[in-house]
C-alpha positions in Angstrom: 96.7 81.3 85.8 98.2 83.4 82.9 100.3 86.4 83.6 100.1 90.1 82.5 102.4 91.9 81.2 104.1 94.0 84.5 103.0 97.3 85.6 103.2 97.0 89.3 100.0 97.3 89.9 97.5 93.9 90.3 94.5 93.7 91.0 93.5 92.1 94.3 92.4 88.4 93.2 93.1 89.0 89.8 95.8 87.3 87.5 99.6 87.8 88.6 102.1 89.8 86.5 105.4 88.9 85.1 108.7 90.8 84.0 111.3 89.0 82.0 114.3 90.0 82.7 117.8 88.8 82.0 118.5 86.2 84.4 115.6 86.1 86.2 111.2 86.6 85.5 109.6 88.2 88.3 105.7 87.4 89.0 103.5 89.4 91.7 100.6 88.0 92.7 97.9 90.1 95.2 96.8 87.5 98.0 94.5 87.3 101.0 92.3 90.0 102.9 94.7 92.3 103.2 95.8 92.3 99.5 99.3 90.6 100.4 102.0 90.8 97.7 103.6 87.7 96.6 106.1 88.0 94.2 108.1 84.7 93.2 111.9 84.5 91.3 112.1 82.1 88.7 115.6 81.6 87.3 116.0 81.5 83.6 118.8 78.8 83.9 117.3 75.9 85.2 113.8 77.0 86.4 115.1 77.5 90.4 112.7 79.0 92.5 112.1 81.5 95.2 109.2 83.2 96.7 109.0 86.4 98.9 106.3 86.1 101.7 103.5 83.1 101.3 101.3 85.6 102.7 97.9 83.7 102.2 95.7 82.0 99.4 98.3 79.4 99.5 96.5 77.3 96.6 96.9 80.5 94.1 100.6 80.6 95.5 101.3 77.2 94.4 99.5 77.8 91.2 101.5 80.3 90.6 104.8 78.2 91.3 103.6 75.2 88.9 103.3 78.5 86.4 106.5 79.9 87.1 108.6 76.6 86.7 106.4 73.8 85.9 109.6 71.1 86.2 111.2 72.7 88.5 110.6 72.8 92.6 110.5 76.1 94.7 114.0 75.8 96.5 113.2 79.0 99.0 110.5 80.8 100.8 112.1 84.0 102.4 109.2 86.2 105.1 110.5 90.3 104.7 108.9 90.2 108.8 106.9 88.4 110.9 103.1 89.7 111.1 100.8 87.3 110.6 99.4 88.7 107.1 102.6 88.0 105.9 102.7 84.3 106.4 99.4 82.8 105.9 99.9 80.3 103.5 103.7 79.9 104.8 103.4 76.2 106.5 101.2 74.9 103.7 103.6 75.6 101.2 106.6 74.9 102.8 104.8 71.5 103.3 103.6 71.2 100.1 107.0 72.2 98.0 109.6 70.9 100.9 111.2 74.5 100.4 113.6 75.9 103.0 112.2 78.6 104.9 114.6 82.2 105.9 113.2 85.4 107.1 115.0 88.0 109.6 117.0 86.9 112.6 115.1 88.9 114.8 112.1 87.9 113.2 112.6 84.5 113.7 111.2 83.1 116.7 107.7 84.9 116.3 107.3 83.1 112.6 104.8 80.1 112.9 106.8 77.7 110.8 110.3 76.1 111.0 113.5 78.4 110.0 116.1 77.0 108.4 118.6 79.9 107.7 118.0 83.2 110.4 119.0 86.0 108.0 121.2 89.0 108.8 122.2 92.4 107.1 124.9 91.5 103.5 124.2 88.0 103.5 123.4 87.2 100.1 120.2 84.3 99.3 120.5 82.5 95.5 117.9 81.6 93.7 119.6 79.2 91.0 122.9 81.0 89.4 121.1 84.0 90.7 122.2 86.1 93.9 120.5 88.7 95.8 121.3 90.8 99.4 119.8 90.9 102.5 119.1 94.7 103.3 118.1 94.6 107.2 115.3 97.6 107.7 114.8 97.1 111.2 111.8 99.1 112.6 108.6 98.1 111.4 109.6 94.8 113.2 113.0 94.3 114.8 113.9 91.8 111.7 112.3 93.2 108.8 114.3 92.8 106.0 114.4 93.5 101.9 116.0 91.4 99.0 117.8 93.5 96.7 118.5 91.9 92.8 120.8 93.7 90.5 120.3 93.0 86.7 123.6 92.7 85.2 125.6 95.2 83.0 124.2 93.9 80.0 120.7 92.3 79.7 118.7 90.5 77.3 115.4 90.0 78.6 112.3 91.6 77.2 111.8 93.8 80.1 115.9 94.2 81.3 117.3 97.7 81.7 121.1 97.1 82.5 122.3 97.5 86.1 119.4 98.0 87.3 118.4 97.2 90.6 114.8 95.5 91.8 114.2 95.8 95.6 112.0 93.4 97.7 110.9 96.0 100.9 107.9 93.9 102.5 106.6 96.3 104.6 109.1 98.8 105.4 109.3 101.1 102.5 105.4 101.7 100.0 104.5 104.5 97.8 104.4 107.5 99.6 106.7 106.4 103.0 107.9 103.8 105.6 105.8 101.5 107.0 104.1 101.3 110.5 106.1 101.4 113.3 105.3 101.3 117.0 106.8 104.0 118.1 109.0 107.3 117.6 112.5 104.7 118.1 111.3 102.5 116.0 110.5 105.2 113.7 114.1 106.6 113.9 115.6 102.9 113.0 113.7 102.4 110.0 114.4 106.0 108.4 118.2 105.6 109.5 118.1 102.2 107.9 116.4 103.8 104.9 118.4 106.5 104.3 121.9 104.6 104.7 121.5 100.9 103.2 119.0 102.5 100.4 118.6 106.1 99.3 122.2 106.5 100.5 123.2 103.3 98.2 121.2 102.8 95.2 119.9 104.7 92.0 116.6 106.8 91.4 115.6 103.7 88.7 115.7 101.5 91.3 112.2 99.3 91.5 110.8 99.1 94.7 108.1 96.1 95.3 106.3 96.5 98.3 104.3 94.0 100.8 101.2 95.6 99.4 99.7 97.5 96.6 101.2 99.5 93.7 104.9 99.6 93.0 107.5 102.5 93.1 110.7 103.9 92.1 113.6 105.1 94.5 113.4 108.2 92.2 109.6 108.7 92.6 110.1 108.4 96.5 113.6 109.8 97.4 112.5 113.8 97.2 109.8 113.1 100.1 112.2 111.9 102.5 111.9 115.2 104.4 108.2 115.4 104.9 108.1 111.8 106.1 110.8 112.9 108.9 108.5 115.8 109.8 105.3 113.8 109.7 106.8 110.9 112.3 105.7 107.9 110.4 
C-alpha cells in the first residue's frame, strides 16, 4: 500500500497519504461506507505507533500499520467519540496488534471494546518520544475529543513547518463548521469548546484533520465562526 505525497484530500478506497515531518510522519487513510478517516502517527525515533479511530476496513488499517512501522507494533488506538462509524475495525485491531485502547471519558462506556485509559481535557497521550494533548470538544457526543501535535521550533522533515500545530478533530470541527449535534445545548458546548480551547488558542496555520473528507486550516475556517452561530449547527 504505497503512500502519496499529502494533500489532505484521499480518495475513498484509494491509497493513504503521508507527511514527513520532524519527529513524526503522518498517514490518512479513507475507510468504510461512510468514508472514515484514519490517520496513524509513526514516530521517527524508534517506529512507535498510534492510530486515531479504527473506523472500519480493519485489514487496510493493519496494512497500513505494517507500512508505517514494519518492526515496530502499534502501542495505541485513541476513538475522537463513540458512534459506531468511528470504531468498526476497533476490536479487530486492538486484537490483532494488542494495542491499548483510549478515547473520551464520557465516551467511554458506549465504546464496543475494552478502555484502558478514559481521557480527559490537558492530558497529554505519547506516541514514542512524541507527545500530544487531549482537547475535550464536548457536543457532538458528551466525550468527543481532538489530539493536538505541535512540531517543534525547528524542523527537519520534508514536509515540517516550525511550530506548527496539526490537530486531530474527529467529528467535531470539518471544512465549513462543527459537526452534528443533537440539539441547540449541545450546539452551544461544542462552539464554546471551539472557540476557547481552539480558535481562542492556536494559529491560522494550524492543520485541521477531520473524521471525514478533505482537510483544513484554522485560518481557512476561523472568519466563518459567525455564520455558523447564526445558522445553529
Amino acid at each position: 500500500m504505497d503512500a502519496m505525497s499529502y494533500t489532505g484530500d484521499v480518495v475513498p478506497g484509494g491509497p493513504p497519504q503521508a507527511r514527513v515531518l520532524d519527529e513524526v510522519v503522518i498517514r490518512k487513510l479513507s475507510v468504510g461506507p461512510m468514508d472514515n478517516n484514519s490517520y496513524l502517527l509513526t514516530s521517527r525515533v524508534g517506529g512507535d505507533q498510534l492510530l486515531v479511530d479504527a473506523a472500519a476496513e480493519p485489514d487496510r488499517l493493519l496494512a497500513l500499520i505494517r507500512e508505517g512501522s514494519p518492526t515496530a507494533r502499534l502501542s495505541t488506538v485513541v476513538t475522537t467519540h463513540r458512534h459506531a462509524d468511528h470504531v468498526g475495525a476497533l476490536e479487530s485491531v486492538l486484537a490483532v496488534t494488542g494495542a491499548h485502547h483510549a478515547c473520551g471519558a464520557d465516551d467511554a462506556a458506549a465504546v464496543p471494546a475494552a478502555v484502558h485509559r478514559r481521557l480527559h481535557h490537558g492530558d497529554l497521550v505519547s506516541v514514542g518520544h512524541v507527545v500530544l494533548e487531549v482537547v475535550a470538544l464536548r457536543g457532538h457526543t458528551p466525550g468527543s475529543l481532538a489530539l493536538l501535535y505541535r512540531e517543534p521550533a525547528r524542523g527537519a522533515g520534508p514536509d515540517a513547518v516550525p511550530g506548527r500545530a496539526h490537530l486531530f478533530t474527529g467529528d467535531s470541527l470539518f471544512p465549513g463548521g462543527p459537526g452534528k449535534t443533537a440539539d441547540a445545548a449541545a450546539f452551544r458546548t461544542l462552539m464554546t469548546d471551539l472557540e476557547q480551547r481552539v480558535f481562542g488558542t492556536l494559529s491560522d496555520d494550524t492543520w485541521v484533520y477531520p473524521g471525514h473528507g478533505r482537510d483544513t486550516t484554522l485560518g481557512a475556517e476561523r472568519p466563518h465562526r459567525a455564520e455558523w452561530w447564526r445558522r445553529g449547527w
